[in-house]
KOLNU-755950 format. One record per atom (N, C-alpha, C): residue in three letters; x, y, z. Coordinates in steps of 0.2 Angstrom, whole numbers, padded with zeros to 4 digits, always signed. Layout:
KOLNU-755950
ALAXYZ...
//
This chain:
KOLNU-755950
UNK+0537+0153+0480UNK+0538+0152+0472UNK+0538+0158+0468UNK+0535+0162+0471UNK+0533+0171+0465UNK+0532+0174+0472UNK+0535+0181+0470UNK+0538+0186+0474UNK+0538+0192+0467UNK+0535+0198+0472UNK+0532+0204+0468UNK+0537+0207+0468UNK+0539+0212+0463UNK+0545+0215+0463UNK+0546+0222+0469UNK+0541+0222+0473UNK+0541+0227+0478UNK+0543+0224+0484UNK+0543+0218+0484UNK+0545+0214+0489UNK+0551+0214+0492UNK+0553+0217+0497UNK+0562+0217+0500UNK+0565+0209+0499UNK+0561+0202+0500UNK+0565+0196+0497UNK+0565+0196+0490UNK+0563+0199+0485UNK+0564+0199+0478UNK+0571+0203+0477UNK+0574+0206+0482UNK+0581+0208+0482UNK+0587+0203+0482UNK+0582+0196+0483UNK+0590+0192+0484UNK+0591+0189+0481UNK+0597+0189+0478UNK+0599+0187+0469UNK+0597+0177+0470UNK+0601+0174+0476UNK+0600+0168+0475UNK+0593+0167+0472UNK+0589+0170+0475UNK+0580+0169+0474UNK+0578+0170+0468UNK+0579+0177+0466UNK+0577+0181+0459UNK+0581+0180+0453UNK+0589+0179+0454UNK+0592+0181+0450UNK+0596+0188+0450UNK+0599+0193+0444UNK+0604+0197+0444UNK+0599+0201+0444UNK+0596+0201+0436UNK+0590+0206+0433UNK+0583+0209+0438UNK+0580+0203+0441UNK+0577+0206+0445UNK+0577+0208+0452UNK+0582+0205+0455UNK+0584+0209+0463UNK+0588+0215+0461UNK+0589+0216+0456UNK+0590+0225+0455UNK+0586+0229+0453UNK+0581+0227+0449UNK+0576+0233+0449UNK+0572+0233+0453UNK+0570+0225+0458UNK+0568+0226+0466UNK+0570+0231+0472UNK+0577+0232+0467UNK+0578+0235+0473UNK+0577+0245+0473UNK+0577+0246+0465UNK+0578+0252+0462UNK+0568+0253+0462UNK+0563+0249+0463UNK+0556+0250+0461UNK+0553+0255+0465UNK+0557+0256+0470UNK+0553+0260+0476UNK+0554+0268+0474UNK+0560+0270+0469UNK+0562+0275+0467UNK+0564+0277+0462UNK+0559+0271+0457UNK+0561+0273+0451UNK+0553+0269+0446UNK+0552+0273+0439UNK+0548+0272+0437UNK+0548+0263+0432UNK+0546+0260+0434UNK+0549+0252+0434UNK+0541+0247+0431UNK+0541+0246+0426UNK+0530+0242+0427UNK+0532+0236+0433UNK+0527+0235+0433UNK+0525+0232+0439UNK+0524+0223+0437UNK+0527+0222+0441UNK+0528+0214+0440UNK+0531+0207+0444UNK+0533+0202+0444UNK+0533+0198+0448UNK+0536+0193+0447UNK+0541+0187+0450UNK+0547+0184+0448UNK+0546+0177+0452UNK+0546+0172+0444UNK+0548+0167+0447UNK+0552+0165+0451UNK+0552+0163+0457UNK+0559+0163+0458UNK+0563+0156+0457UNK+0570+0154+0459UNK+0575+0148+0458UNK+0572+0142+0460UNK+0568+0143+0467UNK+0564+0137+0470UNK+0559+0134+0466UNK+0557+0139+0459UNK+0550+0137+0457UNK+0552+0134+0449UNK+0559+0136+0449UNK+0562+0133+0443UNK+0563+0126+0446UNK+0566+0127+0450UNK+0569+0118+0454UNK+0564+0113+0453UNK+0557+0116+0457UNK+0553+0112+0455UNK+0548+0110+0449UNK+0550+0114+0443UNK+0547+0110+0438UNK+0554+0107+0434UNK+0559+0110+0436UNK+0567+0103+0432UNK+0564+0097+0438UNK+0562+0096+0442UNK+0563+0088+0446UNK+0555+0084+0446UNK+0551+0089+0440UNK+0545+0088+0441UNK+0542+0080+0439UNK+0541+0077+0436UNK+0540+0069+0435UNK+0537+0070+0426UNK+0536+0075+0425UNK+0535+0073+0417UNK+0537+0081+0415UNK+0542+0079+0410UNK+0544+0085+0407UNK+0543+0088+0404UNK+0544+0095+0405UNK+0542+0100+0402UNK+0536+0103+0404UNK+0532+0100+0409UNK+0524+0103+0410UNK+0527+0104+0417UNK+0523+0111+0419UNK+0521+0114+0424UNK+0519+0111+0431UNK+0520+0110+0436UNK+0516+0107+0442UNK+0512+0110+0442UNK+0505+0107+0444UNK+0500+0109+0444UNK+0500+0116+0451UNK+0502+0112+0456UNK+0502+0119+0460UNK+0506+0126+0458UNK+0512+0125+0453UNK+0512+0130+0453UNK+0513+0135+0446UNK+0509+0131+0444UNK+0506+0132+0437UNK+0497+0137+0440UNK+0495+0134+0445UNK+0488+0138+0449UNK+0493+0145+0452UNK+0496+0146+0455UNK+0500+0151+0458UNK+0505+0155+0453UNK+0505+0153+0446UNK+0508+0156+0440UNK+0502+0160+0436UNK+0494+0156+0438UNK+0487+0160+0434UNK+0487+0164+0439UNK+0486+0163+0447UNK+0483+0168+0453UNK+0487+0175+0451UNK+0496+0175+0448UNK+0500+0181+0450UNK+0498+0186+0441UNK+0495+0180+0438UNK+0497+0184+0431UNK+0489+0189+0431UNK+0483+0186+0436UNK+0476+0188+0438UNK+0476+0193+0442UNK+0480+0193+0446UNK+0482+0198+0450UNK+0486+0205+0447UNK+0490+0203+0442UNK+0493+0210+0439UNK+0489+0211+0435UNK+0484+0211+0433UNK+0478+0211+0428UNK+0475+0217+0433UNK+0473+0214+0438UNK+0469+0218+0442UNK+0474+0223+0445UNK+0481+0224+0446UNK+0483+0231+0448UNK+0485+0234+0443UNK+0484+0233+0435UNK+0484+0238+0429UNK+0479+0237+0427UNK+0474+0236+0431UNK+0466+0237+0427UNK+0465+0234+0421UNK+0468+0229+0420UNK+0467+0226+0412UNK+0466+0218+0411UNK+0461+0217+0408UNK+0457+0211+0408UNK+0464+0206+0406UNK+0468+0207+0403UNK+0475+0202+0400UNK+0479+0205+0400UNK+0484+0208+0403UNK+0488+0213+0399UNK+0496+0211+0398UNK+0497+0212+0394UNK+0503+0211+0387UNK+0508+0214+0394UNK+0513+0207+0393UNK+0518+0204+0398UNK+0524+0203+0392UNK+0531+0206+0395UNK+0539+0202+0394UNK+0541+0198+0399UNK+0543+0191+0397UNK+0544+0186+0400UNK+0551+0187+0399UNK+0554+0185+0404UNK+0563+0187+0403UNK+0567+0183+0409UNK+0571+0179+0407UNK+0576+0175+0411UNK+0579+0179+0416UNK+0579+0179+0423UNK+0585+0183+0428UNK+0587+0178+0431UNK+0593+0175+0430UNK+0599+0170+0430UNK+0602+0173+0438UNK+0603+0170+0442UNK+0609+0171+0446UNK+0614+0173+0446UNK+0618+0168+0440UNK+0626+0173+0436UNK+0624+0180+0431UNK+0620+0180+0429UNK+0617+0183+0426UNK+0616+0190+0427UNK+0619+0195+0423UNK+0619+0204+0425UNK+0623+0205+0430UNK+0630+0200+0431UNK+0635+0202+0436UNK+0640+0208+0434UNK+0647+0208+0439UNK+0652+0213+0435UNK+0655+0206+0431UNK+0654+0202+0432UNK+0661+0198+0427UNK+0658+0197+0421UNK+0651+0196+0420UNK+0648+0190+0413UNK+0640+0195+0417UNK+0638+0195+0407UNK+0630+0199+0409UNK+0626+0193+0406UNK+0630+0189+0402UNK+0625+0183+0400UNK+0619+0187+0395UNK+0621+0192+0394UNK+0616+0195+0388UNK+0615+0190+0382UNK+0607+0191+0380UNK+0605+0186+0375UNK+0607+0178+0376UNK+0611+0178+0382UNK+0611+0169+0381UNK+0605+0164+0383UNK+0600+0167+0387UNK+0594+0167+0388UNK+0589+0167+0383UNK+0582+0165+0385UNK+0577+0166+0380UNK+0571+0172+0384UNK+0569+0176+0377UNK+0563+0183+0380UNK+0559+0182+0375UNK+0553+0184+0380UNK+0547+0183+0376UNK+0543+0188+0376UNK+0541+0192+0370UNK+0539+0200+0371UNK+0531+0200+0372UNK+0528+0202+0374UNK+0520+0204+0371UNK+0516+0197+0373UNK+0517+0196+0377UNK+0512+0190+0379UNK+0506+0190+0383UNK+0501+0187+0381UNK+0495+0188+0383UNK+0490+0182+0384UNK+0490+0184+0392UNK+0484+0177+0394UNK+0488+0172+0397UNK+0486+0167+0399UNK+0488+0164+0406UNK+0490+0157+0400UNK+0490+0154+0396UNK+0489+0148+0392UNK+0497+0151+0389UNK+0496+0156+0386UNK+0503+0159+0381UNK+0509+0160+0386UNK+0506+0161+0395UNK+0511+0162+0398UNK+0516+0159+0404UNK+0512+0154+0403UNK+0514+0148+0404UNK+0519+0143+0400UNK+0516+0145+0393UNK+0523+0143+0388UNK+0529+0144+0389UNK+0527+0153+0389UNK+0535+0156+0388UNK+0538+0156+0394UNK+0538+0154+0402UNK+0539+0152+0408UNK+0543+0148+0405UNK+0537+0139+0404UNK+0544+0135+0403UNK+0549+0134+0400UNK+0548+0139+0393UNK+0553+0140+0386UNK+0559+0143+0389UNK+0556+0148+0394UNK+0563+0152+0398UNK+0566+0148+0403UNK+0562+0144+0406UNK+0567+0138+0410UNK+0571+0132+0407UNK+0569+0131+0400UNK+0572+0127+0395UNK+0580+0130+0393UNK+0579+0136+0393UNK+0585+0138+0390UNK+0590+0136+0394UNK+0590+0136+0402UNK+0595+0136+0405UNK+0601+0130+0403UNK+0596+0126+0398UNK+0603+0120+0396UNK+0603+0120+0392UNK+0603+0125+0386UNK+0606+0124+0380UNK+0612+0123+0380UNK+0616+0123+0375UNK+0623+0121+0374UNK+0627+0130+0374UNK+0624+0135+0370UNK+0628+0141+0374UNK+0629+0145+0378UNK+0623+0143+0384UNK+0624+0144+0391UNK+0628+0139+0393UNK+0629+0134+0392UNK+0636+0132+0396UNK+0640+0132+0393UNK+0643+0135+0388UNK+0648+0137+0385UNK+0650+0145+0385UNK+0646+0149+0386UNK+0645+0154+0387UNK+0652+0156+0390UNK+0653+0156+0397UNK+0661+0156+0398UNK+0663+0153+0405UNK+0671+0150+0403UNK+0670+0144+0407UNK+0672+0147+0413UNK+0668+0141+0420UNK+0669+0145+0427UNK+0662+0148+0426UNK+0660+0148+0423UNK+0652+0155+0424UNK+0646+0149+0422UNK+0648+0144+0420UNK+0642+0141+0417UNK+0637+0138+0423UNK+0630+0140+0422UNK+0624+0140+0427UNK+0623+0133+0430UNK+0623+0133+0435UNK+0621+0128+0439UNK+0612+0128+0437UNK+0609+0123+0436UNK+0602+0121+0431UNK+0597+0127+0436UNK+0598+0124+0442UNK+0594+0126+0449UNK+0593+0134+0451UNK+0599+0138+0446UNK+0599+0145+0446UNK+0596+0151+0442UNK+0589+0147+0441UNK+0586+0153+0434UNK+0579+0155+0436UNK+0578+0162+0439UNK+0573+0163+0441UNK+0569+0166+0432UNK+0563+0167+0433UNK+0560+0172+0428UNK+0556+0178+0429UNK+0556+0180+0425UNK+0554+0190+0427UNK+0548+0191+0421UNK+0541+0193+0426UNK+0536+0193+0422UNK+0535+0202+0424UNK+0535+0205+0419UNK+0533+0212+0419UNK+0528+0216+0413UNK+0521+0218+0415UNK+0520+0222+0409UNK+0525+0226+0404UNK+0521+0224+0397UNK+0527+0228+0391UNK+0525+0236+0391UNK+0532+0240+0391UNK+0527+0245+0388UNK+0529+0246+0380UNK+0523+0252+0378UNK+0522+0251+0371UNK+0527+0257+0370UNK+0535+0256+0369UNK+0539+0260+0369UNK+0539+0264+0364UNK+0538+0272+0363UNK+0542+0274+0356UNK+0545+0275+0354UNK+0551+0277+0361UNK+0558+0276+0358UNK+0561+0271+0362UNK+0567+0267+0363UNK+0572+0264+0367UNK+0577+0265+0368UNK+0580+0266+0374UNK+0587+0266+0373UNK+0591+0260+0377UNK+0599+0261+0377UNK+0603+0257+0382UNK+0608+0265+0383UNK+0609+0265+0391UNK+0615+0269+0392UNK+0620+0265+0397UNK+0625+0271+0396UNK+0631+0268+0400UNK+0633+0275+0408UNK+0633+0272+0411UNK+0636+0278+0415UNK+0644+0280+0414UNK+0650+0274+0410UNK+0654+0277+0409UNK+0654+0275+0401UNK+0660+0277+0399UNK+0663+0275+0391UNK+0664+0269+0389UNK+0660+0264+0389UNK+0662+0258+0387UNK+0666+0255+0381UNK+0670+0261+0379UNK+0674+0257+0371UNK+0680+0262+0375UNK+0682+0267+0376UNK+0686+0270+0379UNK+0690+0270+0386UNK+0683+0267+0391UNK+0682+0268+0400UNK+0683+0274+0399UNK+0682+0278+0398UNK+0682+0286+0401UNK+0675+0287+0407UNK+0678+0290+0413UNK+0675+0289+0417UNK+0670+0296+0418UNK+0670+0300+0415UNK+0666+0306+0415UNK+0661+0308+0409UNK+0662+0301+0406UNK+0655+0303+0400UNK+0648+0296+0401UNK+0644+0298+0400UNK+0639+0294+0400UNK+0635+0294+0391UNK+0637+0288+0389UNK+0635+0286+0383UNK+0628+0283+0382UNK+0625+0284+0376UNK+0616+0284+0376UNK+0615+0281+0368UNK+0614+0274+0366UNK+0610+0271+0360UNK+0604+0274+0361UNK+0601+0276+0356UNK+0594+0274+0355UNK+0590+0274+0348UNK+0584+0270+0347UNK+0581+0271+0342UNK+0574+0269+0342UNK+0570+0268+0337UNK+0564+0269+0338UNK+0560+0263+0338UNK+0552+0264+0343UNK+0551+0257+0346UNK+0554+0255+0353UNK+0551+0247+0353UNK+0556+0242+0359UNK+0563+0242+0356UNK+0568+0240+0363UNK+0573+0238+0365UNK+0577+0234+0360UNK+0573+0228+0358UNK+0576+0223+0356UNK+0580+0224+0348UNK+0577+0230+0345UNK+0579+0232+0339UNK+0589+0234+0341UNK+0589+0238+0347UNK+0595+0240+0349UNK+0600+0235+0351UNK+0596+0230+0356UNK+0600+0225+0360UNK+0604+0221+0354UNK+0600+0220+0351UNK+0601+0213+0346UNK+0604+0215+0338UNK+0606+0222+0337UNK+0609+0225+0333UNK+0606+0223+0326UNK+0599+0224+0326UNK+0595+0224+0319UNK+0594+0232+0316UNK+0596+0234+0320UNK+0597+0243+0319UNK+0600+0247+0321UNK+0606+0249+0318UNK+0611+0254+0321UNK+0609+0261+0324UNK+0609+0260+0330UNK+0608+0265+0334UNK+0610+0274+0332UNK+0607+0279+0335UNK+0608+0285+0337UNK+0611+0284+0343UNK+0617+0288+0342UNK+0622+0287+0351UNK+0624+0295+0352UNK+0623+0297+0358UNK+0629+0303+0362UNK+0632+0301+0368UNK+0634+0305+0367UNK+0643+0304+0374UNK+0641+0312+0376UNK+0638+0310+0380UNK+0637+0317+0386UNK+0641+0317+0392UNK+0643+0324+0393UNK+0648+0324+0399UNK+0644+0323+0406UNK+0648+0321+0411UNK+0644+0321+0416UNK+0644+0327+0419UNK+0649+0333+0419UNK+0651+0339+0422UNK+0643+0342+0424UNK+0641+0343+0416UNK+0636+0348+0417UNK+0631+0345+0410UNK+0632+0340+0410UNK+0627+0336+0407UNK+0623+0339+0401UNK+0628+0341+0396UNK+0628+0344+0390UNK+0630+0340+0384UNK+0626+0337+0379UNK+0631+0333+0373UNK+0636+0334+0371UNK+0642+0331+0371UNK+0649+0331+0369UNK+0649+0331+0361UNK+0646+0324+0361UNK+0646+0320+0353UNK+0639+0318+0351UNK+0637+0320+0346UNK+0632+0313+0343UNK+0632+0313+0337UNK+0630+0307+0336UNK+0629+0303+0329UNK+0621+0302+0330UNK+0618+0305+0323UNK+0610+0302+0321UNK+0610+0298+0315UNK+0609+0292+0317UNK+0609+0287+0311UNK+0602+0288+0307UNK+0603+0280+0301UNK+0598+0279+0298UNK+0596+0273+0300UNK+0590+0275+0304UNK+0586+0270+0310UNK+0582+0268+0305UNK+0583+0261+0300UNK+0579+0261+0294UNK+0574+0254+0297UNK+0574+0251+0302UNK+0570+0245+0306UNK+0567+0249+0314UNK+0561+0245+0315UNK+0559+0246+0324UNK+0555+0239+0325UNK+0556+0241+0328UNK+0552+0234+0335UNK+0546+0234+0335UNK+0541+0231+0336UNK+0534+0235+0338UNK+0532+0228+0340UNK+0528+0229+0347UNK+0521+0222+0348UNK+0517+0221+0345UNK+0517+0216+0338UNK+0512+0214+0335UNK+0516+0207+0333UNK+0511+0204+0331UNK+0505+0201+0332UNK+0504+0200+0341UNK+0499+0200+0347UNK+0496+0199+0349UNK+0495+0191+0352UNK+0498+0186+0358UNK+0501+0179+0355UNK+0496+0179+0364UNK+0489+0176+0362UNK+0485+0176+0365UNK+0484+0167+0365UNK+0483+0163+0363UNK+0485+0155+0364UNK+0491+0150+0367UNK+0491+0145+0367UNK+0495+0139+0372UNK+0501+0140+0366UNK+0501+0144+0360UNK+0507+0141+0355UNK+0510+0148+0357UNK+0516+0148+0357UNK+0521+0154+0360UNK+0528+0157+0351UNK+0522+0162+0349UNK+0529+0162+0343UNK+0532+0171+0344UNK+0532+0172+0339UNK+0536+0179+0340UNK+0529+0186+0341UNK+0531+0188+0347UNK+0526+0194+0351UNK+0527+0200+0348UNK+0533+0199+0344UNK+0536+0207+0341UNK+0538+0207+0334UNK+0538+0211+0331UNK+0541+0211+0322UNK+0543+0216+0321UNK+0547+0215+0318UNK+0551+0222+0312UNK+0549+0225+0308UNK+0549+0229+0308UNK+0543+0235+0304UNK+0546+0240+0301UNK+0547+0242+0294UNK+0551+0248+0293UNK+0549+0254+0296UNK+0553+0258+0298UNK+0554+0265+0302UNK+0553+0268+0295UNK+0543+0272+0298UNK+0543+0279+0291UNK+0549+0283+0289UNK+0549+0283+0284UNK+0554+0287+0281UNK+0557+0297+0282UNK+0552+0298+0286UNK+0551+0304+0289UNK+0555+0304+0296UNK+0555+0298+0297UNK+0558+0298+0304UNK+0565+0296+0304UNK+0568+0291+0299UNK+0573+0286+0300UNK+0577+0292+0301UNK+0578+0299+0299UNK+0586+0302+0303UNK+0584+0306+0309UNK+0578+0305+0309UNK+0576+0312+0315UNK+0578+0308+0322UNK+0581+0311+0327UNK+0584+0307+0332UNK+0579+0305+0337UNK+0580+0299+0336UNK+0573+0295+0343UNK+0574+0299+0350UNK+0578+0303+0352UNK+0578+0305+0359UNK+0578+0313+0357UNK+0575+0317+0361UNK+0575+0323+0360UNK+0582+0327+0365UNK+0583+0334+0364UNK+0589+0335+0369UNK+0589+0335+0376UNK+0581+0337+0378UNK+0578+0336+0384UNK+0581+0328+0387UNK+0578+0324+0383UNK+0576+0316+0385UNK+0584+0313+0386UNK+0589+0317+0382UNK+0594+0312+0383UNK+0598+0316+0389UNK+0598+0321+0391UNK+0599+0325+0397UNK+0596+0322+0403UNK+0590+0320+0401UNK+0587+0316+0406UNK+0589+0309+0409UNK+0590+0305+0403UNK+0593+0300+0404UNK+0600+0299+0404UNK+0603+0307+0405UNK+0610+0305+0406UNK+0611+0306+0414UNK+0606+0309+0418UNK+0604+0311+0424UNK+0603+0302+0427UNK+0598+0301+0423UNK+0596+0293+0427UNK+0600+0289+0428UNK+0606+0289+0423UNK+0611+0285+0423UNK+0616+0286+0429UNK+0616+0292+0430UNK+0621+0294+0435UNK+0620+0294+0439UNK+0613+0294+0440UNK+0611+0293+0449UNK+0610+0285+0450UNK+0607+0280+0445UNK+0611+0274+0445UNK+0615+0271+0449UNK+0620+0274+0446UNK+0628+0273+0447UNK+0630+0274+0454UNK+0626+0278+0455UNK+0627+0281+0461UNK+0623+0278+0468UNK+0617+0273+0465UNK+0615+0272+0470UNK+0617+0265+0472UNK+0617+0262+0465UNK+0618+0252+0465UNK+0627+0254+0466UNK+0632+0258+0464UNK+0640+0257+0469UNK+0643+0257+0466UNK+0640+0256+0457UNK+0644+0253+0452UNK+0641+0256+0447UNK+0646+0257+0439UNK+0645+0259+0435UNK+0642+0256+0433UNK+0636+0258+0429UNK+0628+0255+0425UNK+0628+0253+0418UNK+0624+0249+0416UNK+0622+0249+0410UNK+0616+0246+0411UNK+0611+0253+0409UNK+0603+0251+0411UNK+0599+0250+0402UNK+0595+0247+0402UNK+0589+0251+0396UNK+0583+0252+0400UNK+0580+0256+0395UNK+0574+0260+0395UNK+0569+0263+0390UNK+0565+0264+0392UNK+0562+0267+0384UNK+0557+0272+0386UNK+0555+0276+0383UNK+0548+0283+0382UNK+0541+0279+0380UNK+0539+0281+0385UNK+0531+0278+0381UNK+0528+0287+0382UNK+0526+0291+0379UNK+0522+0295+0379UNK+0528+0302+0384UNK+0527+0306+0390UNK+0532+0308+0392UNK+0536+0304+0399UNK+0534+0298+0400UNK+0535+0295+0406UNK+0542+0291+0402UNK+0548+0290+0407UNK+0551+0288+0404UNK+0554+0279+0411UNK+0554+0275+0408UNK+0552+0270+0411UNK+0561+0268+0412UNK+0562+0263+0417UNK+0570+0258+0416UNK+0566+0252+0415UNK+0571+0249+0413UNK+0568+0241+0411UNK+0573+0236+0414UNK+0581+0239+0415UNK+0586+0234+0416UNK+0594+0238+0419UNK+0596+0236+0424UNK+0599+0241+0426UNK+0605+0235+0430UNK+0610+0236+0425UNK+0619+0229+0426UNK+0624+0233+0428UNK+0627+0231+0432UNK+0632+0233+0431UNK+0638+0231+0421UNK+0643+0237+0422UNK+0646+0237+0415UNK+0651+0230+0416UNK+0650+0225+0411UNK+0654+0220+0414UNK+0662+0221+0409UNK+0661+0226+0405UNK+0670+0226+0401UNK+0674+0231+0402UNK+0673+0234+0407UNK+0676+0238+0410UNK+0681+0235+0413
//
């Protein structure tokens, strides 16, 4: 039912998902927090469960044992989790199913995480996951979920390993802004972007916007009621033009992307973000509009 993301069966998409049998596969050699996945079997059994909506007890106990356990391997008495849908059709080359899902940031404690489990198993039958596109729409039985510590990002990015508005296939494109992910994925804030060559991994082009919003984990969602783990905060003023990635960082990250591409066989679109000088992947698809 729950498989660690170090696990070589957390590689199989029937089980995992798209999202998390590819960072399962990339955790061995790349810097990833450490976490662990519902799998499709544990969804199954709480969709055929006899009263809806609630957790079976048994694997509601083996959903506290694994969140107790990542506790003890980051040393932290509760520690603040993303809870994230990994779909089987989900993070493919045809359909990324981006946002068709529901995420849950910052969550803390076994009672909050249990919520946002079922919430994320709920989604699977909205009305625009099945409409989402036709031929692609999920079969119920196929939603695993992806429980990973958050990090307290202060910048995010999303890169491409090629050109995604052009296809040009020797540039590596890079959003980023400040904060989590979510500010960028969900377009509450117009990114900073460069187009760096891949030749010799020197910026071609960039744009520094005015990052005038960010993401941040607050409030703290420690009870059985599950609401928003994150808020939009204005971006000090001091900072909205100065570029979230340094020239270092985005050299860095245009490296990561290319080794990506290089290892998964296909061209990438990963996010990530900087917590301090450590720079983390959070999610790593193939580009599906190419």
């Amino acid at each position: 039912m729950i498989l660690w993301l170090e696990d070589p069966a957390c590689q199989e998409i029937a089980w995992t998902g798209g999202k998390a049998a590819n960072l399962s596969r990339l955790a061995a050699t790349h810097l990833i927090p450490p976490g662990f996945c519902l799998t499709t079997a544990a969804y199954s059994q709480w969709a055929h469960a006899s009263q809806a909506g609630s957790i079976p007890p048994e694997l509601g106990t083996q959903l506290a044992e694994a969140y107790l356990e990542l506790a003890r391997r980051t040393n932290q008495d509760s520690p603040a989790v993303a809870v994230r849908s990994s779909a089987v059709a989900e993070d493919g080359a045809n359909a990324s199913f981006a946002g068709q899902y529901e995420t849950y940031l910052n969550i803390v404690g076994i009672a909050a995480l249990v919520t946002a489990v079922t919430r994320c198993w709920g989604s699977a039958q909205v009305e625009r996951v099945q409409t989402y596109q036709p031929g692609v729409a999920l079969p119920a039985t196929q939603l695993a979920v992806l429980v990973q510590t958050i990090v307290p990002a202060d910048c995010s990015f999303v890169a491409f390993s090629a050109n995604p508005v052009t296809g040009a296939l020797d540039e590596v494109v890079i959003n980023a802004s400040w904060g989590l992910g979510e500010s960028v994925v969900s377009g509450i804030v117009t990114p900073d972007t460069y187009v760096v060559r891949k030749t010799d991994r020197q910026i071609n082009t960039q744009s520094i916007a005015d990052k005038q919003w960010m993401t941040v984990a607050f409030p703290v969602n420690t009870g059985a009621q599950v609401g928003e783990g994150v808020q939009q905060l204005p971006v000090p003023r001091f900072l909205r033009n100065q570029p979230a990635l340094t020239a270092a960082q985005v050299t860095d990250v245009a490296a990561l992307t290319i080794a990506l591409a290089t290892q998964m066989g296909w061209p990438v679109d990963i996010e990530g973000a900087y917590h301090g000088d450590k720079l983390y992947l959070l999610q790593c698809r193939p580009i599906s509009t190419l």
